[in-house]
C-alpha positions as CSV (number, residue, x, y, z in Angstrom):
1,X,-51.9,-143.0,25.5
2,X,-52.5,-146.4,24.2
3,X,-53.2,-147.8,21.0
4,X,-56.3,-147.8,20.1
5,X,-56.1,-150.6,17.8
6,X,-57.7,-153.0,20.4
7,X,-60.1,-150.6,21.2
8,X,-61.1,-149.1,17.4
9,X,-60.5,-150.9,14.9
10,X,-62.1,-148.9,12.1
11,X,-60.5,-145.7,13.4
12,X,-57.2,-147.6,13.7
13,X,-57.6,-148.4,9.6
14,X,-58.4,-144.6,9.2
15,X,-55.0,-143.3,10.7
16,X,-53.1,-145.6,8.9
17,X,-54.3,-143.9,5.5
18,X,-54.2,-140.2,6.4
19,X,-53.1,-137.4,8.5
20,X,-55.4,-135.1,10.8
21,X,-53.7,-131.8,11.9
22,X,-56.0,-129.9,14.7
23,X,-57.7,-126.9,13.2
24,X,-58.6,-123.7,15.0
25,X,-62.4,-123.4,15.1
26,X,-64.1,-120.4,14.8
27,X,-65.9,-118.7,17.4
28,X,-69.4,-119.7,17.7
29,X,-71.9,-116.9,18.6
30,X,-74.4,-119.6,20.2
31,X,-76.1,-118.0,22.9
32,X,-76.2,-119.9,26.5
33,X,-74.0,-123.0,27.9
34,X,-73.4,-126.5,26.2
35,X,-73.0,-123.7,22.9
36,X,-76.6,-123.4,22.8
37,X,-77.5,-126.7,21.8
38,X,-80.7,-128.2,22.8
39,X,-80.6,-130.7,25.5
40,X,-80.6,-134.6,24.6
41,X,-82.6,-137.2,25.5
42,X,-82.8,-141.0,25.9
43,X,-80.7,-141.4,22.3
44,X,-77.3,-140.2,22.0
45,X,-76.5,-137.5,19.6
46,X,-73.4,-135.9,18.6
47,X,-72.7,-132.8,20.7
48,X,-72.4,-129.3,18.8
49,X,-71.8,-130.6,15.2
50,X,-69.2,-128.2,13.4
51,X,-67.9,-126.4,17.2
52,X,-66.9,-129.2,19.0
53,X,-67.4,-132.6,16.7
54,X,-65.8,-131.6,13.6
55,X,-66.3,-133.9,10.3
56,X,-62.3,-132.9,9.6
57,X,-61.2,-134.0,13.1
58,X,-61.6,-136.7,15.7
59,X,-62.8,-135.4,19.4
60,X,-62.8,-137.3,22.8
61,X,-62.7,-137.2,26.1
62,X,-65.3,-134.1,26.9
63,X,-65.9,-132.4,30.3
64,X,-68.0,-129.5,31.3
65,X,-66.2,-126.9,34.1
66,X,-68.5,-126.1,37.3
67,X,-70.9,-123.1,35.7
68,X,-70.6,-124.9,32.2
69,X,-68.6,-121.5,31.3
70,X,-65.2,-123.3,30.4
71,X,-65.3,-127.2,28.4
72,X,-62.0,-128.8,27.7
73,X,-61.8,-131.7,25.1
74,X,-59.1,-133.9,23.2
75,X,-58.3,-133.2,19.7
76,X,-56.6,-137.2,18.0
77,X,-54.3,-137.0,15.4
78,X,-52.4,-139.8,14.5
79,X,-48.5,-140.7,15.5
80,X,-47.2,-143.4,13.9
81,X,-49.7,-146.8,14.4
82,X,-50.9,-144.7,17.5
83,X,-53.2,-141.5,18.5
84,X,-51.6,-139.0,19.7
85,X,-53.9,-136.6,22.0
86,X,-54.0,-132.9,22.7
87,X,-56.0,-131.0,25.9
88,X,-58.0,-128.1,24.3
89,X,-60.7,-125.9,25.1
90,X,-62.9,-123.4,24.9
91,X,-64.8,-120.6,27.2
92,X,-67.9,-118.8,27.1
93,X,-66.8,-114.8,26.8
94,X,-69.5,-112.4,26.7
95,X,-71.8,-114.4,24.9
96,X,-70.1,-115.8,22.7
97,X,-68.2,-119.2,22.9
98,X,-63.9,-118.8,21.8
99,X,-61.8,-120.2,19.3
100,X,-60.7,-123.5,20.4
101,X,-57.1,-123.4,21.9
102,X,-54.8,-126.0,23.6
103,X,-54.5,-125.6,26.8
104,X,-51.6,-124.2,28.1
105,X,-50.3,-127.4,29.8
106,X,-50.5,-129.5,26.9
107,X,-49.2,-129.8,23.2
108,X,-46.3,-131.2,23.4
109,X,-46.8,-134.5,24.7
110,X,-49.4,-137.0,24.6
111,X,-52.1,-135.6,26.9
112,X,-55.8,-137.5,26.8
113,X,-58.1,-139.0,29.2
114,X,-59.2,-135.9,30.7
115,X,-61.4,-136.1,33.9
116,X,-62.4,-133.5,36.3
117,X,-62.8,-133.2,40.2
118,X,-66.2,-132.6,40.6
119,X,-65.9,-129.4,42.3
120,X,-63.4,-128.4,39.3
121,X,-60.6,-127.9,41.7
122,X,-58.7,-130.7,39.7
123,X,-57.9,-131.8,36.0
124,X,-56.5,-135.3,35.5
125,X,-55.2,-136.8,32.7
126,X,-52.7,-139.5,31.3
127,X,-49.5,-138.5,29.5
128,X,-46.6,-140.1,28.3
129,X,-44.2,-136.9,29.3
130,X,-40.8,-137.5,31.3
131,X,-41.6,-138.2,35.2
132,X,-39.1,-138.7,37.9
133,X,-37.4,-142.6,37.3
134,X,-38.3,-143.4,40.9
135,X,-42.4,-142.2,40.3
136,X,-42.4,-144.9,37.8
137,X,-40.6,-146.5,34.6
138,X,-43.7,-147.3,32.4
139,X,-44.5,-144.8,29.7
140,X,-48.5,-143.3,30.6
141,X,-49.0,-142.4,33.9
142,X,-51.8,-140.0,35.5
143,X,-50.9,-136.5,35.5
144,X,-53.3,-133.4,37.1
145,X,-53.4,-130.0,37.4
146,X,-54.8,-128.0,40.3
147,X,-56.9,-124.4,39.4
148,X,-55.6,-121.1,40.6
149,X,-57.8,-118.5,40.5
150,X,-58.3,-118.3,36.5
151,X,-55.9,-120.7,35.2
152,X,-54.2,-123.8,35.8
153,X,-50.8,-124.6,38.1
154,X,-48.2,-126.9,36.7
155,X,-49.0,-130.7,36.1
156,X,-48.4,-133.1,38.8
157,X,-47.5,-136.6,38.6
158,X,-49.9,-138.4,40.9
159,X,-47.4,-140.3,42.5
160,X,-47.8,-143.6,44.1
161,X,-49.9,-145.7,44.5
162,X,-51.1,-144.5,41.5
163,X,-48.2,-144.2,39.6
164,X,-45.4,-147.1,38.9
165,X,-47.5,-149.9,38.9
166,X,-47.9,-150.2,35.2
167,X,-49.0,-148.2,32.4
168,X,-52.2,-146.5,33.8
169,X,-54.7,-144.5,32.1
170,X,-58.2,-143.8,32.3
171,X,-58.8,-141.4,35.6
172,X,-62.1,-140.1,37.1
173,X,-62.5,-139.3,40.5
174,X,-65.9,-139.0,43.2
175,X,-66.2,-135.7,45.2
176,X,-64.6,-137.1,47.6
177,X,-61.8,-137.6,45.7
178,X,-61.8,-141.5,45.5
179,X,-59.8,-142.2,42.2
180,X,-60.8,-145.0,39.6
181,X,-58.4,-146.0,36.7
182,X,-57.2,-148.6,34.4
183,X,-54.2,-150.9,34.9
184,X,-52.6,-151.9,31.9
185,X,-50.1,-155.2,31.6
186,X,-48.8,-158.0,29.1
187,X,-48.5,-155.0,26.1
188,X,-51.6,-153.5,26.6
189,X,-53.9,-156.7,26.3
190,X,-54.8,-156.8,29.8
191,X,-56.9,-153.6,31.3
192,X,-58.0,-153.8,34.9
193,X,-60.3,-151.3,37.1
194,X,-58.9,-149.7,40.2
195,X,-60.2,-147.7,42.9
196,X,-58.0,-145.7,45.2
197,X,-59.7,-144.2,48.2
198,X,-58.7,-140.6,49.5
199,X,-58.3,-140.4,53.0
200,X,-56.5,-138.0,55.2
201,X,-55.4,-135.7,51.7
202,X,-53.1,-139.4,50.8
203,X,-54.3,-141.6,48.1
204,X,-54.6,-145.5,49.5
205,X,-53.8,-149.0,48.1
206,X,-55.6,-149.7,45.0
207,X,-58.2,-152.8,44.9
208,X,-58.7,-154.3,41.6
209,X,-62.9,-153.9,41.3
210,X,-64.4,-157.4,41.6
211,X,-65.1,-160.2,39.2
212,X,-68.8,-158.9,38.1
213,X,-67.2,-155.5,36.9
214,X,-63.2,-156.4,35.7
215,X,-65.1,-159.9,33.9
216,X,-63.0,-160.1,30.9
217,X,-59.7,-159.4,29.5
218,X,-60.4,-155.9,28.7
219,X,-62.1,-153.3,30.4
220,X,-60.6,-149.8,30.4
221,X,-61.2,-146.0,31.3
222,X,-63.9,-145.9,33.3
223,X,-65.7,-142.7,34.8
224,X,-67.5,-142.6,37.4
225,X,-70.1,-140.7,39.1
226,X,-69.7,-138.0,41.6
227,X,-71.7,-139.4,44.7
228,X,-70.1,-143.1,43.4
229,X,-73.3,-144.4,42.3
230,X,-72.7,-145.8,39.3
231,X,-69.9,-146.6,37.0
232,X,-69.4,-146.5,33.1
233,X,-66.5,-148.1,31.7
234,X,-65.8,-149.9,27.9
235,X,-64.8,-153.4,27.1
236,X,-63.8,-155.3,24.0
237,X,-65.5,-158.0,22.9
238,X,-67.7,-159.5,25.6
239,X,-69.9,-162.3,24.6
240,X,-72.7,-160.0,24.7
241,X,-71.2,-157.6,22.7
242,X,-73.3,-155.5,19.8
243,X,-69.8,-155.3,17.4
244,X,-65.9,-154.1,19.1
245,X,-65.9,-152.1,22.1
246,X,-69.1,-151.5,24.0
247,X,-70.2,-149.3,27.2
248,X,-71.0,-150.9,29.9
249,X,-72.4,-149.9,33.5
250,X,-72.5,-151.3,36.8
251,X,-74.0,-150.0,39.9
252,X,-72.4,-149.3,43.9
253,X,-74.2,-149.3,46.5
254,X,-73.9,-147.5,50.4
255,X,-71.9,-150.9,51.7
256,X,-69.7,-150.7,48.2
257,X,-71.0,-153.9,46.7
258,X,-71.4,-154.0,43.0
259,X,-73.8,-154.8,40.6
260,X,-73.3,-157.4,37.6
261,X,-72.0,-155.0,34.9
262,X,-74.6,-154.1,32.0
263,X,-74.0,-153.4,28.7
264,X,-75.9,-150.6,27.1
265,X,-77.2,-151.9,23.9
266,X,-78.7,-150.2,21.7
267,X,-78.7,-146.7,20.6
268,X,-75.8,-146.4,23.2
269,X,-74.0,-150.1,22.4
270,X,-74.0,-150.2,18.8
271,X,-72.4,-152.2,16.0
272,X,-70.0,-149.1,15.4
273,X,-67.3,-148.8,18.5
274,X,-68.0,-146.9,21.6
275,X,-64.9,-146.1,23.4
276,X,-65.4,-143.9,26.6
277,X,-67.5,-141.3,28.4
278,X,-67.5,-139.3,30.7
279,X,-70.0,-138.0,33.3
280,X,-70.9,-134.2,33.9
281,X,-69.9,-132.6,36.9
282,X,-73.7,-132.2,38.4
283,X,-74.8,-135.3,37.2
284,X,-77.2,-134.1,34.4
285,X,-75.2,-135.6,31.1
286,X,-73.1,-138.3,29.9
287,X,-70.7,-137.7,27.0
288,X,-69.9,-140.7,24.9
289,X,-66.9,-141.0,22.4
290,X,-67.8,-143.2,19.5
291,X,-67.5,-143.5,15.6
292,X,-70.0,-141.6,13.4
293,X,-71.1,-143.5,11.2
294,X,-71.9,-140.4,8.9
295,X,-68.1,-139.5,8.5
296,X,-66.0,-142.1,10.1
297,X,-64.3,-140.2,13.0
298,X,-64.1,-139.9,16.6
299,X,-66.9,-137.7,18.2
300,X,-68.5,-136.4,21.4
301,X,-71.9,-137.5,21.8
302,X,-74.2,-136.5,24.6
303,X,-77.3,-137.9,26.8
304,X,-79.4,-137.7,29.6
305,X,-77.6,-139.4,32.4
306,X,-81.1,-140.7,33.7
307,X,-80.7,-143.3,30.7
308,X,-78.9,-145.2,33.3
309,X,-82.0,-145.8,36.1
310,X,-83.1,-148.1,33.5
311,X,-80.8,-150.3,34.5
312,X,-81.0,-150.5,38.2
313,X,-81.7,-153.9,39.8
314,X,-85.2,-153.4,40.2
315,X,-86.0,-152.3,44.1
316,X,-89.7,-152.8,45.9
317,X,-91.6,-150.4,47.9
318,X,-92.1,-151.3,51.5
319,X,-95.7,-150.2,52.6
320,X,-98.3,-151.1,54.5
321,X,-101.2,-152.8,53.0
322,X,-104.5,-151.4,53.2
323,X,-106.8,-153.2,55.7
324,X,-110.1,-155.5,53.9
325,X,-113.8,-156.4,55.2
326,X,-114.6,-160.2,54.1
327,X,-116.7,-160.0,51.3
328,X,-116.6,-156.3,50.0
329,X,-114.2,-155.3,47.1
330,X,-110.4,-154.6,48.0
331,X,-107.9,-153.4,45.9
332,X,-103.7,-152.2,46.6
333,X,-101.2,-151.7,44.5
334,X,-97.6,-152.7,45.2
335,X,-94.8,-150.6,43.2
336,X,-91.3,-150.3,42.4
337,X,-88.6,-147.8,43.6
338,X,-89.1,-145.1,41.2
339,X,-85.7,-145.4,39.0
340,X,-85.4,-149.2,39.4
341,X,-85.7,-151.7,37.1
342,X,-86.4,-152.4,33.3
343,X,-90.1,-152.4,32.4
344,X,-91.8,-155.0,31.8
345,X,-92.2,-156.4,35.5
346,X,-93.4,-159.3,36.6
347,X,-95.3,-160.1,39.6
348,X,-96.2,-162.9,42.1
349,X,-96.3,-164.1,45.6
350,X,-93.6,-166.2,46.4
351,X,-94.2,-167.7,49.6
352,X,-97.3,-167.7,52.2
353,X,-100.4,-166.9,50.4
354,X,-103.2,-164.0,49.8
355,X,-106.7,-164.3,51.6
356,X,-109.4,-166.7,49.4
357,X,-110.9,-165.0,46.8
358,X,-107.8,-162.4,46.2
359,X,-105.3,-162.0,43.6
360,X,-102.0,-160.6,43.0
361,X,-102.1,-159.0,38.9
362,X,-99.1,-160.6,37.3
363,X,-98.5,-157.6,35.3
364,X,-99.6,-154.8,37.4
365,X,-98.8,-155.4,40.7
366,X,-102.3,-154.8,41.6
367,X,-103.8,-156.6,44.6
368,X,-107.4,-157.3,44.0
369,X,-111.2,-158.9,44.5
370,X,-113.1,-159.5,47.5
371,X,-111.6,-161.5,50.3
372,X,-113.6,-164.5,51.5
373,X,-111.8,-165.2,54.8
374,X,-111.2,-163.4,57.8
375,X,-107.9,-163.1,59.8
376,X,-104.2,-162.4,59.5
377,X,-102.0,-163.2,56.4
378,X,-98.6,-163.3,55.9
379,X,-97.1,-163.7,52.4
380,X,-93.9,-162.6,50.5
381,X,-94.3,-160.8,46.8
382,X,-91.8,-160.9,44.3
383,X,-91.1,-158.5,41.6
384,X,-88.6,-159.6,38.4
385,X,-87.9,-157.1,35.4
386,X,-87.2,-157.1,31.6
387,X,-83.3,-157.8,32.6
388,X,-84.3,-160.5,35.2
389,X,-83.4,-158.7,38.4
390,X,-85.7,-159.2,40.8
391,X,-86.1,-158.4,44.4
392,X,-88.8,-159.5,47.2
393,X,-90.8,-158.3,50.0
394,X,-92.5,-159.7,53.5
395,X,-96.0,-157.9,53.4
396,X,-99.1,-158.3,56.2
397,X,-102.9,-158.1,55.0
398,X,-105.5,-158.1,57.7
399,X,-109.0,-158.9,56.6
400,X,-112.1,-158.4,59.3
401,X,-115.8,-159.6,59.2
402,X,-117.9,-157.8,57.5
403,X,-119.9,-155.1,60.1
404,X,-123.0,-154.0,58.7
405,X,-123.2,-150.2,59.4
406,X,-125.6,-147.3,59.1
407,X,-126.4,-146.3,55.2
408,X,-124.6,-148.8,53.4
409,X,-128.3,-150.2,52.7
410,X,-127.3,-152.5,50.0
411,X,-124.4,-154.0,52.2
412,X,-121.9,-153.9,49.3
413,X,-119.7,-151.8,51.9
414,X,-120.0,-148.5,50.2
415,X,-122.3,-145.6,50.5
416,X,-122.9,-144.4,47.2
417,X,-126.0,-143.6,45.1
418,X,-127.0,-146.8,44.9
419,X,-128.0,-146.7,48.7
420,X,-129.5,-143.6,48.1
421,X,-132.0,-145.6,45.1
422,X,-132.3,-148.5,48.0
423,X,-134.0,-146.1,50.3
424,X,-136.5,-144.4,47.6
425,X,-137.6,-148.1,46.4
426,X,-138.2,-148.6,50.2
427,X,-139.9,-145.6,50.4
428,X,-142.5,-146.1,47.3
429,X,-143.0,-149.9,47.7
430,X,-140.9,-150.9,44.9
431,X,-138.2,-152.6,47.6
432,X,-139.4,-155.1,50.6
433,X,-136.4,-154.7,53.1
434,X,-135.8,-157.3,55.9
435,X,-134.8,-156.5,59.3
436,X,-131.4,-155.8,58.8
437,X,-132.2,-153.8,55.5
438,X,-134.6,-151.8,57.3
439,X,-131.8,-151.3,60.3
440,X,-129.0,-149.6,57.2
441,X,-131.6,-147.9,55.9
442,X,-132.7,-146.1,58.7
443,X,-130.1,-143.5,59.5
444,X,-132.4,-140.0,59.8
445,X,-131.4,-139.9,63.7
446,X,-131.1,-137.3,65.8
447,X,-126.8,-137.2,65.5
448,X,-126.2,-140.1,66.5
449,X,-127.1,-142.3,63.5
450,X,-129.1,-144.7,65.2
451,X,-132.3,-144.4,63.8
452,X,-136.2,-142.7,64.4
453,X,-138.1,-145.9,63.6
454,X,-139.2,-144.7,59.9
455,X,-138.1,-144.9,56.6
456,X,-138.7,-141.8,54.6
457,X,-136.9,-139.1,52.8
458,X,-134.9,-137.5,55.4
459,X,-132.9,-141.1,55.7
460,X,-131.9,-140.7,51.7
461,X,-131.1,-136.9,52.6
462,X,-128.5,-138.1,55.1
463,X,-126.9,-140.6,52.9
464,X,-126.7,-138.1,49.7
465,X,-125.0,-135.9,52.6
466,X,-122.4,-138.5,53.2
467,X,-122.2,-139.0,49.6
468,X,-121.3,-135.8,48.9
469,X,-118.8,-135.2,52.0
470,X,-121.3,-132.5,53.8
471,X,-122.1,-135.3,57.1
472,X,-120.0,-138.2,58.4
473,X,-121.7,-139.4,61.0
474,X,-121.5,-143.2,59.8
């Protein structure tokens, strides 16, 4: 495992000046999985205080078994100018969660890094115990071991192409088994994302992620998502770091291209250090490592994993407009991909143009007034959000003439109440209709909506019947 001295600098200061032994917990009697804790939200907070982060004891590296029955974690304790780590965990027995234990395949070397298959079938991790000269000569490589039954076989070296390229460290893997770690070269001061695909049960070249995710000297132990959405990795000391290491995210698509990398910020990027996380095996929760700043150490935090849709490029919706009549009110909305994009957005047509007389809402996408031209028009919309992504769309509004019709007596190309007050002025003198007045206003025919010649109350029965939904013949 490496130094951490890069990567913390406070907890580096820390285990220079004292010495942390593991300590057995006691059993908790929470009720229910995660130890009973209530879930988080959109703010990180530090997962079961006094079970799992301990104020004696600094904690990593947290992942969640299939059923959420069984969690294993890494207990530091310092070696030297280094952490040394230890696999431990803890199951969820009648009720009651166990005393914490090592695992049985670790405690004697340096085991950390943990990261499960999704389906649970696998535990990885990166150990500097012996491994066969011709696997590789550098000291961390990733290890796993493979469940049977109830427990765990015996660790496996992963081999190559994993293995023997350099110091490596930082495994997750997609349900498909993709693998994604850290290369680490010249001492340690140069960390680099790979992916290894899985195909045909053997592990394939690594590629080096591109420039827009490995952008500076330092980016290390990434994790990512099950259905390879979405990765989170750290780095040191970007320039727009919030103070030391950070978490960052960047986004895959279905063709495998990748988005700029994102930094958290705040309350996930904070001026204390934030090392790694790792992602739940359904999806629902990511666990961050990161200094308390209440007692100095290492601990698990937890939060909704939907804190990352916030940073999604922001992504239109392709629809179909809504057709208009020249001259009576229009309104459509355009929207975002729910998930997408940072609010704020900002809206506005970016080439061709809407019909006269409508507008586009620069703040809420909303297409409105009343169209003063006829015809076909063809314009493009943009959309840009609070982290300037932006993204465009070709749309098509059709406007016709206005047709006068049966019951809209006030032409203002809606039957409402107000026609139904139209036809009672006509009907007590207060109103003097013209011809084509006289025409909408006269609807009392016999089905067919065409008329009997008078104006009277049976024409403002029919249009409170349309009103209300109980005719349609207009």
């Amino acid at each position: 495992m490496k130094t951490k001295s890069l990567l913390f600098p406070v907890l580096a200061a820390l285990i220079c000046s004292g010495f942390f032994s593991i300590a057995r917990g006691r059993i908790d009697e929470s009720a229910g999985t995660y130890f009973g804790q209530t879930p988080p939200g959109m703010t990180p907070v530090v997962f079961a205080p006094g079970i799992v982060s301990t104020a004696g004891e600094h904690e990593a590296y947290m992942v969640v078994c299939p059923g959420e029955n069984t969690v294993y974690y890494c207990v530091l304790t310092p070696s030297g100018n280094q952490l040394t780590s230890t696999i431990v965990f803890r199951n969820f027995v009648d009720g009651s969660w166990t005393d914490m234990e090592v695992a049985p395949f670790s405690g004697t070397y340096c085991d950390g890094y943990i990261a499960l298959h999704p389906d649970g079938s696998r535990l990885y991790f990166q150990s500097d115990r012996p491994i066969d000269p011709s696997e590789s000569h550098y000291t961390y490589n990733i290890w796993f071991v493979e469940r049977e039954g109830d427990s765990w076989g015996e660790p496996q070296s992963m081999g190559s192409p994993i293995n023997g390229r350099g110091d490596v460290s930082g495994p997750s893997v997609t349900m498909d088994g993709t693998m994604y770690f850290t290369l680490m070269t010249n001492g340690f001061r140069i960390q680099t994302l790979y992916r290894s695909e899985y195909i045909n049960g053997v592990y394939q070249e690594p590629e080096r992620l591109p420039d827009i995710v490995n952008s500076a000297n330092q980016q290390f132990d990434s994790y990512i998502s099950p259905d390879e959405s979405f990765l989170i990795f750290g780095s040191y000391l970007r320039p727009d770091t919030y103070g030391g290491t950070d978490l960052y995210v960047a986004f895959r698509d279905e063709n495998g291209n990748w988005s700029n990398s994102i930094n958290f910020g705040p309350p996930i990027s904070t001026t204390m250090d934030e090392g790694t996380a790792t992602i739940t095996t359904d999806g629902k929760y990511i666990f961050p490592n990161a200094m308390n700043p209440d007692n100095g150490k290492l601990d698990v935090y937890w939060v909704d994993a939907s804190v990352v849709n916030g940073f999604l490029q922001v992504e239109m919706v392709e629809k179909e407009l809504s057709q208009g009549t020249r001259g009576c009110p229009y309104t459509d909305t355009l929207k975002t991909v729910p998930g997408t994009g940072a609010s704020p957005f900002s809206w506005s047509v970016t080439s061709g143009s809407l019909p006269g007389g409508l507008t586009l809402g620069e703040t809420s996408g909303i297409i409105s007034g009343e169209p003063s031209e006829t015809g076909t028009f063809d314009f493009t919309a943009g959309v840009t959000d609070a982290r300037q992504t932006s993204d465009a769309c070709l749309f098509t509004l059709t406007v016709d003439p206005y047709a006068e019709y049966k019951g809209d007596v006030n032409a203002d190309c809606t039957i409402d109440v107000l026609d139904v007050l139209a036809v009672v002025n006509i009907i007590l003198d207060l109103r003097t209709p013209d011809g084509d007045e006289m025409w909408r206003a006269d609807c009392n025919g016999t089905g067919t909506c065409d008329g009997d010649g008078t104006i009277n109350i049976l024409d403002g029965l029919k249009i409170i019947n349309v009103v209300l939904g109980t005719a349609d013949c207009f």
